[in-house]
C-alpha positions as CSV (number, residue, x, y, z in Angstrom):
1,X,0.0,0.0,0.0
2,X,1.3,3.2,-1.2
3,X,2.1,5.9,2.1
4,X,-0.6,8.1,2.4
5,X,0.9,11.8,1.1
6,X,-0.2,14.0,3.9
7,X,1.4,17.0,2.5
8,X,-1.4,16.8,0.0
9,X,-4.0,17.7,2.8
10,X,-2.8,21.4,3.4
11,X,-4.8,22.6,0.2
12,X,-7.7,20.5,1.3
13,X,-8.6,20.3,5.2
14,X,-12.2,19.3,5.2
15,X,-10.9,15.9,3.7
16,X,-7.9,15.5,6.5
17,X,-10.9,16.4,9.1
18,X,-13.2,13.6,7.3
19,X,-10.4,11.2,6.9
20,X,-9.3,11.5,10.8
21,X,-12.8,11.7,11.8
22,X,-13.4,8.3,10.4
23,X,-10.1,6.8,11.9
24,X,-11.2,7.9,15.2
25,X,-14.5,6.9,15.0
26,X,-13.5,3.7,14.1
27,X,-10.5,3.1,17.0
28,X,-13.0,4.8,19.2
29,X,-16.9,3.4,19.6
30,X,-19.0,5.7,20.9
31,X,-17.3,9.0,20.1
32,X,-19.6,11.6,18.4
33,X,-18.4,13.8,15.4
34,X,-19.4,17.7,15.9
35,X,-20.2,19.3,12.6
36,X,-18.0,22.3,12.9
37,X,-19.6,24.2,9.6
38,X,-21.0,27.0,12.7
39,X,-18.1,26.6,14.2
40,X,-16.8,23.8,16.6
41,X,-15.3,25.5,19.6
42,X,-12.5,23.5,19.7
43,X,-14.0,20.0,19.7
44,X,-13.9,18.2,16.7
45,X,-15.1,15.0,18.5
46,X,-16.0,14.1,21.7
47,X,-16.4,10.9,23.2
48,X,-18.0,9.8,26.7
49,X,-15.6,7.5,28.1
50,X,-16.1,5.3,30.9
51,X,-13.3,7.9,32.5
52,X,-15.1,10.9,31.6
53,X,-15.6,13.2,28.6
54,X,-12.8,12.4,25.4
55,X,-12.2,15.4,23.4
56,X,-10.7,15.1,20.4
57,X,-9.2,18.3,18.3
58,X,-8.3,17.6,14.3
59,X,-5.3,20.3,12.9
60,X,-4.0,19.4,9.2
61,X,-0.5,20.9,9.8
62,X,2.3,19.1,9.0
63,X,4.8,21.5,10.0
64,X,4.2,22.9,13.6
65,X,5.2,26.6,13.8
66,X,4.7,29.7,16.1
67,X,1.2,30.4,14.0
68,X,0.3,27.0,14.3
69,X,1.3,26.6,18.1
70,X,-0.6,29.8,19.0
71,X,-4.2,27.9,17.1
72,X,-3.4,24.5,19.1
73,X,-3.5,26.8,22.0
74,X,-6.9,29.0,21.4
75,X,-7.9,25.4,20.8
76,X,-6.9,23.5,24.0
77,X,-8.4,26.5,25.8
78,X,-11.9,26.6,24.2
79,X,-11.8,22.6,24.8
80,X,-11.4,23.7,28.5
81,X,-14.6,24.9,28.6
82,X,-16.0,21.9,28.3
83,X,-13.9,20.3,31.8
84,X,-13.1,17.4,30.0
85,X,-10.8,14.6,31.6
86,X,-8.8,14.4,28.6
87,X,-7.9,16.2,25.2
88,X,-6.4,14.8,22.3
89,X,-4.7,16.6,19.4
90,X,-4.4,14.3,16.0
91,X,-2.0,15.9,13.5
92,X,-0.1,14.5,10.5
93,X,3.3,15.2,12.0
94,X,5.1,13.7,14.8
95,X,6.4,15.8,17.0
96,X,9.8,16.9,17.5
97,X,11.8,16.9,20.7
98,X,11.5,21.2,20.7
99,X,7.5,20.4,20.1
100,X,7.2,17.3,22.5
101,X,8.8,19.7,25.2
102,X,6.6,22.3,24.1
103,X,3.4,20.1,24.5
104,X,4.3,18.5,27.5
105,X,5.9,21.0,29.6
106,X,4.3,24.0,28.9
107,X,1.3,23.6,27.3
108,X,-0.1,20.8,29.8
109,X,0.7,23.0,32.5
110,X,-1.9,25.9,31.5
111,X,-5.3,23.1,32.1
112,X,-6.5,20.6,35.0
113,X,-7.1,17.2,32.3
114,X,-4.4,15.2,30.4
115,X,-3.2,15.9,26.8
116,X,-2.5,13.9,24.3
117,X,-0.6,14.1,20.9
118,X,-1.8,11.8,18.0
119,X,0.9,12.1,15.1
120,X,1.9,11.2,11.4
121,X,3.0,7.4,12.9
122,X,-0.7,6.6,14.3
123,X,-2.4,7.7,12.0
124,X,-0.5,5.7,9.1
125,X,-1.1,2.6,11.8
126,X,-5.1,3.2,11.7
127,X,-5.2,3.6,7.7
128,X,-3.3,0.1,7.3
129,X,-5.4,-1.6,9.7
130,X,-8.7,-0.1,7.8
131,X,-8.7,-0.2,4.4
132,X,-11.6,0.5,3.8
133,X,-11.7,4.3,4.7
134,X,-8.3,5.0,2.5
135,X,-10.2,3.5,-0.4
136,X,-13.3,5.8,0.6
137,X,-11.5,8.8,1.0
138,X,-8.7,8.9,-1.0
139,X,-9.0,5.8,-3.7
140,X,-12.0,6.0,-5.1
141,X,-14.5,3.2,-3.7
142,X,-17.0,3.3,-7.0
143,X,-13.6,2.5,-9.3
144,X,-13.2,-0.3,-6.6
145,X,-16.6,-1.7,-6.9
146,X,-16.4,-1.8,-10.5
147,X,-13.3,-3.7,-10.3
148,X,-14.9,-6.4,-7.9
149,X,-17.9,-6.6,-10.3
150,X,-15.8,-7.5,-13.4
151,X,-13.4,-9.7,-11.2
152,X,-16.2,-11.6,-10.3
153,X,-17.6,-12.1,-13.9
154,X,-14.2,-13.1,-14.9
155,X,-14.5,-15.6,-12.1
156,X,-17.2,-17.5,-14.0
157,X,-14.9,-19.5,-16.6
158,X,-12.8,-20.2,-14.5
159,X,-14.4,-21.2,-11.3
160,X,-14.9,-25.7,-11.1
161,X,-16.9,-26.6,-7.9
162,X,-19.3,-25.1,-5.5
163,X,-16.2,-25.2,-3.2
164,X,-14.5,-22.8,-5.1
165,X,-17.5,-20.7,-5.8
166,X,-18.4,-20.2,-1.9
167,X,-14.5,-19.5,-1.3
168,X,-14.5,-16.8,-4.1
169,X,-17.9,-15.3,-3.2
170,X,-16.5,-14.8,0.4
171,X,-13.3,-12.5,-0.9
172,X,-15.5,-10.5,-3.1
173,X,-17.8,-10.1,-0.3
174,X,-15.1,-9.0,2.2
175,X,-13.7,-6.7,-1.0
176,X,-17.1,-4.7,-0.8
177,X,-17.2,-4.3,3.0
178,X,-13.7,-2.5,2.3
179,X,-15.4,0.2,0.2
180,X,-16.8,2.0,2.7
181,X,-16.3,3.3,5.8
182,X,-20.0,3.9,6.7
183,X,-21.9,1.1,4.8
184,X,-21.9,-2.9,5.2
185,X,-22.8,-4.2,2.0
186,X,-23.9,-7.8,1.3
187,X,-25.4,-10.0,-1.7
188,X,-28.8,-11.5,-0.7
189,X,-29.1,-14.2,-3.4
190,X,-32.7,-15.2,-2.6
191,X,-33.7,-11.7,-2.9
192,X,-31.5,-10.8,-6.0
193,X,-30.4,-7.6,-4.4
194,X,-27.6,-5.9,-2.5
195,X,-28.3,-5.0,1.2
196,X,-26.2,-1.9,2.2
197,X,-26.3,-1.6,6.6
198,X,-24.5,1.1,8.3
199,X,-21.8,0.5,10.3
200,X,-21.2,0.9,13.7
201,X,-20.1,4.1,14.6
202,X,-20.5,5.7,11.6
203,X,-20.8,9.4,11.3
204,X,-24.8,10.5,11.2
205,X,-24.3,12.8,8.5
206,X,-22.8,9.5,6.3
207,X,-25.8,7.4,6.7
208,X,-28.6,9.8,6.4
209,X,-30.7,9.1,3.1
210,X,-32.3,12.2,2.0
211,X,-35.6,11.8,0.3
212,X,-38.2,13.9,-1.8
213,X,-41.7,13.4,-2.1
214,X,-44.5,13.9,-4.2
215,X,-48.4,13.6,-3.4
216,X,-50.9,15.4,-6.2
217,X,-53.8,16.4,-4.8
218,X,-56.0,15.4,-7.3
219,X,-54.6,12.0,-6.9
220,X,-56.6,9.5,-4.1
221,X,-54.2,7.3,-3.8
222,X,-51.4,9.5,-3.6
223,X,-53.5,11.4,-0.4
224,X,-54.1,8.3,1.4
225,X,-50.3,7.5,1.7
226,X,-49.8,11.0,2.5
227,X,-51.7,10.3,5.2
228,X,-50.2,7.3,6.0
229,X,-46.9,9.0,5.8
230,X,-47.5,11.5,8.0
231,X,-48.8,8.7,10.4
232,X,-45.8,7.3,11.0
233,X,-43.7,10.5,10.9
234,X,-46.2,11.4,14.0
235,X,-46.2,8.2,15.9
236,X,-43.8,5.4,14.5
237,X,-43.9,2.8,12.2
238,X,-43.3,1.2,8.8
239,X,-44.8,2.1,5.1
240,X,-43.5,2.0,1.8
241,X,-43.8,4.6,-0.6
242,X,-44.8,3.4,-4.2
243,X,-42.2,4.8,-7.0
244,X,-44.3,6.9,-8.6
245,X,-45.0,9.5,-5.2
246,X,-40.8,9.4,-4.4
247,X,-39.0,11.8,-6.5
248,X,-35.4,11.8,-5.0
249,X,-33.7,9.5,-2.8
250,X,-30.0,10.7,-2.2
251,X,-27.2,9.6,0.0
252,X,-23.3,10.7,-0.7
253,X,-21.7,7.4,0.9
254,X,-23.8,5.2,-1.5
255,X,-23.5,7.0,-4.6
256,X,-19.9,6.7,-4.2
257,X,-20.8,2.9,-4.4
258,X,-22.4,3.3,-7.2
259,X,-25.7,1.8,-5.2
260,X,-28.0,4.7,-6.0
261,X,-29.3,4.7,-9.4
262,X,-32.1,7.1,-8.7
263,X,-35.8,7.4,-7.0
264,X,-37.4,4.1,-6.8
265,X,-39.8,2.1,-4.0
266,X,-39.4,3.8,-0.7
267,X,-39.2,2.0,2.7
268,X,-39.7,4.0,6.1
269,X,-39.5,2.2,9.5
270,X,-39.0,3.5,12.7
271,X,-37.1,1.2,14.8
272,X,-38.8,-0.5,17.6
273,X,-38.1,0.2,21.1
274,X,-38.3,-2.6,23.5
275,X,-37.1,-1.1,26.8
276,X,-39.9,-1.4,30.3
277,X,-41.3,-4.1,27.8
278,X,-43.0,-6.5,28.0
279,X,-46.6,-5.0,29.9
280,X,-49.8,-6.7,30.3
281,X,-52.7,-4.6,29.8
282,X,-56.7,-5.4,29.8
283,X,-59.1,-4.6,27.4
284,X,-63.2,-5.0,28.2
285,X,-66.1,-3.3,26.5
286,X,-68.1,-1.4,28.5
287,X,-71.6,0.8,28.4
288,X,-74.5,1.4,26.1
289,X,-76.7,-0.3,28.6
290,X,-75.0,-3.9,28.6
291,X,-73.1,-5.8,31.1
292,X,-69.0,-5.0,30.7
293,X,-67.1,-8.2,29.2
294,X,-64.4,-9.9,30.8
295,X,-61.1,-8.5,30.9
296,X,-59.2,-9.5,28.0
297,X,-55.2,-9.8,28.4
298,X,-52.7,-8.0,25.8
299,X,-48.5,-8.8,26.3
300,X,-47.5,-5.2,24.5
301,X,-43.9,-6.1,23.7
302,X,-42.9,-3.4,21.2
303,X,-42.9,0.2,21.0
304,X,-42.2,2.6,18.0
305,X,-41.7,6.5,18.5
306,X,-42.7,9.4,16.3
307,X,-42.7,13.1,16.4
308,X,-45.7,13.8,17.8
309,X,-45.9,10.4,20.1
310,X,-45.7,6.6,20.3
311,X,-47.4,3.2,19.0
312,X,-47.5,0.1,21.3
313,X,-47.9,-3.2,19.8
314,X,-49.1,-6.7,21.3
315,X,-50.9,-9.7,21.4
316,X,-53.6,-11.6,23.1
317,X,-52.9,-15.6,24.2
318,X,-54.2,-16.8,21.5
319,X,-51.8,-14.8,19.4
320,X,-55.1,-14.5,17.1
321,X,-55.4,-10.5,18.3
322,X,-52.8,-7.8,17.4
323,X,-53.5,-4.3,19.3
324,X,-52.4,-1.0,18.4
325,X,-52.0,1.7,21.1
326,X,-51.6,4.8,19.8
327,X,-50.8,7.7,22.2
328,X,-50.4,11.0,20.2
329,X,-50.2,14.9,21.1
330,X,-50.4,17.1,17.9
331,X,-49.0,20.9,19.4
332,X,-50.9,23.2,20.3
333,X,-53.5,20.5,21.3
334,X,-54.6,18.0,23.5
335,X,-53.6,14.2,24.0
336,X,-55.1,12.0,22.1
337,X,-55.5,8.3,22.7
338,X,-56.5,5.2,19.9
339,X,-56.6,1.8,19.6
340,X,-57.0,-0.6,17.2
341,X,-57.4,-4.2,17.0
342,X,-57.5,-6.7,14.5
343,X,-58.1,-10.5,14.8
344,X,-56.8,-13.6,12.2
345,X,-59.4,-16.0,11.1
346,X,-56.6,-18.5,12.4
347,X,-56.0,-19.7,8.6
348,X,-52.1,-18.9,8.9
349,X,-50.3,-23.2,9.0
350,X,-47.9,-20.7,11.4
351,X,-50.7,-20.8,14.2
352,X,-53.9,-23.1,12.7
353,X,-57.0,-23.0,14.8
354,X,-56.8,-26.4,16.0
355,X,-53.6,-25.3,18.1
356,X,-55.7,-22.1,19.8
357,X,-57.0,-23.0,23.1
358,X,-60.9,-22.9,22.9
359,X,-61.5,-21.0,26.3
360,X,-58.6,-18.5,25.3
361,X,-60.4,-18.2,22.2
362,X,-63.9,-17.7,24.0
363,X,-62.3,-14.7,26.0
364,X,-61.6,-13.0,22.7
365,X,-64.7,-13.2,21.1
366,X,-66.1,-12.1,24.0
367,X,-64.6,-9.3,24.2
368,X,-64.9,-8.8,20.1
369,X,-68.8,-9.1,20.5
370,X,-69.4,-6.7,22.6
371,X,-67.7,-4.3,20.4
372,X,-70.4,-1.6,19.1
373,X,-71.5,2.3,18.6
374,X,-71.6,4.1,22.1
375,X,-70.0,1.6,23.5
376,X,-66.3,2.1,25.5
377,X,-63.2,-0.1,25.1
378,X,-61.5,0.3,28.5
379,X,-58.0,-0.4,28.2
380,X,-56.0,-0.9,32.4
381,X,-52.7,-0.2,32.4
382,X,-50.5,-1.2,35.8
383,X,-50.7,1.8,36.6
384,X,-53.7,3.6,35.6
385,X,-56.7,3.6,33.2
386,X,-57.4,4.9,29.6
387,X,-60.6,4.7,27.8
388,X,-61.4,4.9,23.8
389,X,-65.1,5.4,21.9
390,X,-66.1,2.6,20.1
391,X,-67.4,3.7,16.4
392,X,-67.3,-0.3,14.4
393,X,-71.0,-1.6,14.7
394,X,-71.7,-5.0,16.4
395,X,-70.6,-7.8,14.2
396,X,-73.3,-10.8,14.7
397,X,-70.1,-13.0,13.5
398,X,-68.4,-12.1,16.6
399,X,-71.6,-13.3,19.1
400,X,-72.4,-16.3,17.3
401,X,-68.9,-17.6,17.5
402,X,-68.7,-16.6,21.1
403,X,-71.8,-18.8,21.8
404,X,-70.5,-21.3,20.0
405,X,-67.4,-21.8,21.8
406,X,-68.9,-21.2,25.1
407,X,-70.8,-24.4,24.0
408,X,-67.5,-26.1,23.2
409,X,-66.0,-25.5,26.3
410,X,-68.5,-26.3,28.6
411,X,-68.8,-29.9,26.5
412,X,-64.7,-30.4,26.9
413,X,-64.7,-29.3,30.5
414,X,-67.7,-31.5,31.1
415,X,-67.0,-34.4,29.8
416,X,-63.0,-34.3,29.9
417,X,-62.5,-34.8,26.2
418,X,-59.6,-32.7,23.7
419,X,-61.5,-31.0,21.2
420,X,-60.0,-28.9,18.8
421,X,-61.0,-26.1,17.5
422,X,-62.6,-26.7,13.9
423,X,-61.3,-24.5,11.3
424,X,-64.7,-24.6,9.3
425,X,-67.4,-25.1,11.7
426,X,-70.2,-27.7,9.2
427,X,-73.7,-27.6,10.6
428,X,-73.9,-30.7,12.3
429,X,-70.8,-29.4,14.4
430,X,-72.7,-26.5,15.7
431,X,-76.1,-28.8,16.1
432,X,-74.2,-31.6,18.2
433,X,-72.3,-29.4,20.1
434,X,-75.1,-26.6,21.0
435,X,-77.3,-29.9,21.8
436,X,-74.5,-31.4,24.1
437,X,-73.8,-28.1,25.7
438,X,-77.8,-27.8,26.8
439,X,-78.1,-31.1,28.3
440,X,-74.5,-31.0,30.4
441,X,-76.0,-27.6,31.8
442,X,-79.0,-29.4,32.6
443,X,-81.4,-27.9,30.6
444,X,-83.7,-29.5,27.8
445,X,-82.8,-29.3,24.4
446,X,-84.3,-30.9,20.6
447,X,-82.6,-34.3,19.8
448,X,-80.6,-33.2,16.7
449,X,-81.9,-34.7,13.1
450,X,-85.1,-36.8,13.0
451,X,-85.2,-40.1,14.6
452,X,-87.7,-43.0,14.4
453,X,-87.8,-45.0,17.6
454,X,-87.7,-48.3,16.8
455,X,-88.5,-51.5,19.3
456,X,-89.0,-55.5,19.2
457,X,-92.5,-56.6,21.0
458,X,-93.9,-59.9,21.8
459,X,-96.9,-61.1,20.3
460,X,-98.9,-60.7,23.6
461,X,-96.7,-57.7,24.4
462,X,-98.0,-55.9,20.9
463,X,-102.2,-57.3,21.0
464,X,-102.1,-56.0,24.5
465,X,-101.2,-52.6,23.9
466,X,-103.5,-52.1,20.7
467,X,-106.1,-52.5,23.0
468,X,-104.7,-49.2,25.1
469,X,-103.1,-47.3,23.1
470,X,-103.7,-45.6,19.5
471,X,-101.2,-46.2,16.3
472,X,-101.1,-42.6,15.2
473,X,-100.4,-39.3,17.2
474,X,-98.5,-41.0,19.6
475,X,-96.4,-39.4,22.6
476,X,-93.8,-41.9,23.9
477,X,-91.0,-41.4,26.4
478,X,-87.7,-43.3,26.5
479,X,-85.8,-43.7,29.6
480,X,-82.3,-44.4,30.0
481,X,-80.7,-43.5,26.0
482,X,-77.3,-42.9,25.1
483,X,-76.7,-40.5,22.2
484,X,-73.8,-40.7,19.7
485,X,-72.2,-37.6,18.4
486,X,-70.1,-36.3,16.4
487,X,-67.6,-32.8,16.5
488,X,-65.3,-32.0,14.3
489,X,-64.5,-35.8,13.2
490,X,-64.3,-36.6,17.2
491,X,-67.3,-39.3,18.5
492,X,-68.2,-39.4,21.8
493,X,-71.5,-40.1,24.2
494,X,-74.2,-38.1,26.0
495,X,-76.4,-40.6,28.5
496,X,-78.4,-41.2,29.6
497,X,-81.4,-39.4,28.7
498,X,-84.6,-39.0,28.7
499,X,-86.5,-38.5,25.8
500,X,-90.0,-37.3,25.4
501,X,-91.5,-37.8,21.7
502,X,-94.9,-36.4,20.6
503,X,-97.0,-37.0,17.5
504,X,-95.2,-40.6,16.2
505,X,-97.3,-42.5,13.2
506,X,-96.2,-46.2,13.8
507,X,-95.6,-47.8,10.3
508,X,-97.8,-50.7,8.5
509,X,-100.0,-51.2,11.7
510,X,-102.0,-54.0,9.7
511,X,-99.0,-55.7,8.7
512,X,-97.6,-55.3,12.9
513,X,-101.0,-56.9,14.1
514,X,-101.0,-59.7,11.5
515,X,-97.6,-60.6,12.8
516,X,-98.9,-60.5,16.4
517,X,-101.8,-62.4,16.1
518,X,-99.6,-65.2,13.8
519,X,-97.8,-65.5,17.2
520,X,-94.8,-63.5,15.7
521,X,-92.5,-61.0,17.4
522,X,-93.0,-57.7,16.1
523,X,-90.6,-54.9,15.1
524,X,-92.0,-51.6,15.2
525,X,-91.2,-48.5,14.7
526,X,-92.5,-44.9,15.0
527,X,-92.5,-42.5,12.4
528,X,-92.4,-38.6,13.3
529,X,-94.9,-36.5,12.0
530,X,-94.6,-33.1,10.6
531,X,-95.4,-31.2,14.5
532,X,-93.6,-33.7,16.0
533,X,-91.3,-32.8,18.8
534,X,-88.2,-34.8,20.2
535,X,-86.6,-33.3,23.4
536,X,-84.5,-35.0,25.9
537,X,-82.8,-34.2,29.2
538,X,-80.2,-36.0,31.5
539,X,-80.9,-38.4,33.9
540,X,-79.6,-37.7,37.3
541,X,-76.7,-40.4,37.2
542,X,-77.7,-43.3,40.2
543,X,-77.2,-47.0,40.7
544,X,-81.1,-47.7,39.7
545,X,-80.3,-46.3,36.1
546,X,-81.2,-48.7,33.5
547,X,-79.3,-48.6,30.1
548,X,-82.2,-50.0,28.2
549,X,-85.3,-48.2,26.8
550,X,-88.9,-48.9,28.1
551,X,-92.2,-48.5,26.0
């Protein structure tokens, strides 16, 4: 590597003070640059050190004379200002014995903090160990990337095995990461597309993408992601900007890449804040002359930040609900407080609704149904309280499901079996288990589908009871019944029952009292009529139950 010609500098000091900037930067994390274009007052950089404040003061002179001794000086003292526990001068010249007497002796002696001199010999050290900024500054890095472009289409004849491939693809890899001194850049392959990251500790002012925009008025579309835009400048967030609104993206590091080609799609996200995170909060509706729903809880695990105010997002259990706090004070005006929340239909294979816990689930559409005009969503914080008008009308969706997986759960609980949430409720599901659910809580309920009670008689049995009883418009009650059912492709029992038919036609009577009076046994069964009713009811469970039917 050729010696860097420091000489070279005197007619151009802005790029010394960028290229020593960027060394210290890097040999320093957490040092600041001061932009110095109003006027630094004698920091160039300063850096927080675990020892106290750093201050760093950049001079291009590489010859050290009375002028340039009496500048160090105005320098050291407007540094002083600042009380900082040390201050560091970084100059292309080493000093000589005169100068290092100078320095050490006399100017030490006129502040309270430590001194430091940073000469021609460190500064050659830092630009060998970092290549990259020597090819940024004074190399050219978009002659370098095209270089490392045609060096690796060369590579293609010439290249035998995926072994060599991966090996070569790594030194042109770690070739572009030497072209900057702000900017990680890497080849996503999947994506087709180069990923350009900012490095640590680079200088702000490096890494800041300027951007122009463009929203007609006469143009919908174009309003509503104004709107949207401004949203997230306000309170945090992430949109992208469609080509046709963004009429300038810029950025100087880039460019010199050769990585800006002009305006195109435009990404905004403000990064997420996770700090006093995770909360849990509730959420209930309450008001309009209803009863308030169980408290719903939200994990709110992320936080973005705007101008204006923040945006807190979370989950429920189920992972089914996202929520959107938005806390937002526009000046001049009052707090404002919003929140939205949108639930999955559970058809992502990530999180399928047979994997959702059904009483979870039940919570949620809970609180979801009672969501509706003048009513409140009241939102408890740990410590306090914020309320938010409700302006969605009821969705009958939301109650229905809720009964229906009250049902469910009261039929699991009851009765101890696993059953999973169906991720297309069919009608008989809902029938069997609204049925089940009614008789577990004790209450009456119609047998589901149309049954036709069907016995075996003796002949005496049969002549007997035509004598007694009529063969149409019959009411009959069974004792002591099982039910099978069916949920979701999962069988089990409800027993025993009673069940009270009304209005049953027995079939072929003639051909039943031929059979009995042949001496035959006789099979016969009941047909419902049109009014006919069929309603059942559990048994209380005791050691007298019988588990067959009686006539």
């Amino acid at each position: 590597m050729v010696a860097v010609r420091w000489e070279d500098f005197d007619e151009n000091p802005a790029g010394y003070e960028r290229l020593a900037k960027l060394l210290i930067l890097r040999e320093f994390p957490g040092a600041v640059a001061i932009d110095g274009r109003g006027g630094d007052g004698g920091v160039d950089l300063r850096w927080d050190s675990p020892d106290g404040l750093v201050i760093f003061e950049c001079k291009k002179y590489t010859k050290i004379a009375n002028t340039q001794r009496r500048h160090i000086k105005r320098s050291l003292g407007n540094a002083a200002n600042y009380q900082p526990a040390r201050w560091i001068l970084v100059v292309p010249t080493d000093p000589t014995p005169t100068q290092h007497e100078w320095f050490t002796s006399q100017l030490a002696t006129d502040v309270p903090f430590t001194i430091e001199w940073l000469g021609r010999n460190w500064l050659d050290e830092r630009i060998a160990a970092h290549p990259d900024i020597r090819r940024s500054v004074l190399d050219g890095a978009q002659i370098e990337v095209f270089k490392a472009v045609a060096e690796a289409r060369a590579e293609a004849d010439f290249l035998i095995g995926a072994s060599d491939f991966a090996s070569r693809a790594m030194t042109l890899h770690s070739r572009a990461n030497e072209l900057s001194p702000s900017w990680n850049i890497r080849w996503d392959a999947t994506k087709n597309e180069v990923i350009a990251s900012p490095k640590p500790g680079a200088p702000p002012e490096d890494v800041r993408i300027n951007f122009e925009l463009d929203f007609p008025s006469d143009d919908q579309g174009a309003q509503a992601t104004r709107r949207q835009y401004e949203d997230v400048v306000a309170v945090g967030g992430t949109i992208t900007i469609p080509p046709q609104y963004v009429t300038s993206i810029s950025n100087a590091g880039l460019e010199a890449l050769g990585l800006l080609a002009g305006p195109g799609e435009l990404t905004i996200a403000t990064p997420p804040e996770t700090d006093g995170l995770p909360i849990p909060v509730t959420f209930r509706t309450t008001g309009g002359g209803q009863q308030p729903t169980r408290p719903l809880q939200v994990i709110l695990s992320r936080r973005e930040r705007g101008l204006e105010g923040i945006t807190l997002h979370g989950r429920d259990v189920t992972g089914l609900l996202t929520v959107q706090l938005v806390l937002r004070q526009r000046p001049g005006c009052q707090p404002t407080f919003s929140a939205s929340l949108v639930a999955s239909d559970g058809t992502s294979p990530e999180l399928p609704l047979s994997a959702v816990d059904p009483a979870a689930l039940l919570r949620l559409n809970e609180l979801l149904a009672g969501i509706d005009v003048g009513r409140t969503m009241e939102i408890s914080f740990p410590d306090g309280r914020a309320n938010a008008p409700l302006t969605a009308p009821a969705d009958p969706m939301f109650a229905r499901l809720r009964d229906l997986l009250e049902d469910l759960v009261t039929v699991r609980d009851s009765l101890g079996l696993n059953l999973p949430i169906p991720q297309r409720w069919r009608r008989s599901d809902e029938r069997n288990i609204r049925f089940a659910a009614q008789i577990l809580r004790g209450e009456s309920a119609a047998l589901p589908g149309r049954t036709q009670p069907t016995f075996h008689q003796s002949a005496e049995q049969h002549l007997h009871l035509l004598n007694i009883v009529p063969t149409t418009r019959v009411n009959m009650r069974i004792q002591g019944e099982s039910v099978q059912l069916t949920f979701n492709d999962v069988n089990f029992e409800i027993g025993p029952l009673t069940i009270q038919f009304s209005s049953l036609d027995l079939q072929n009577p003639e051909a039943c009292k031929d059979a009995a009076l042949a001496g035959r046994e006789v099979k016969c069964v009941f047909h419902p009529r049109a009014e006919s009713t069929t309603i059942a009811s559990l048994e209380p469970v005791t050691a007298s139950n019988e588990s067959a039917g009686h006539g």
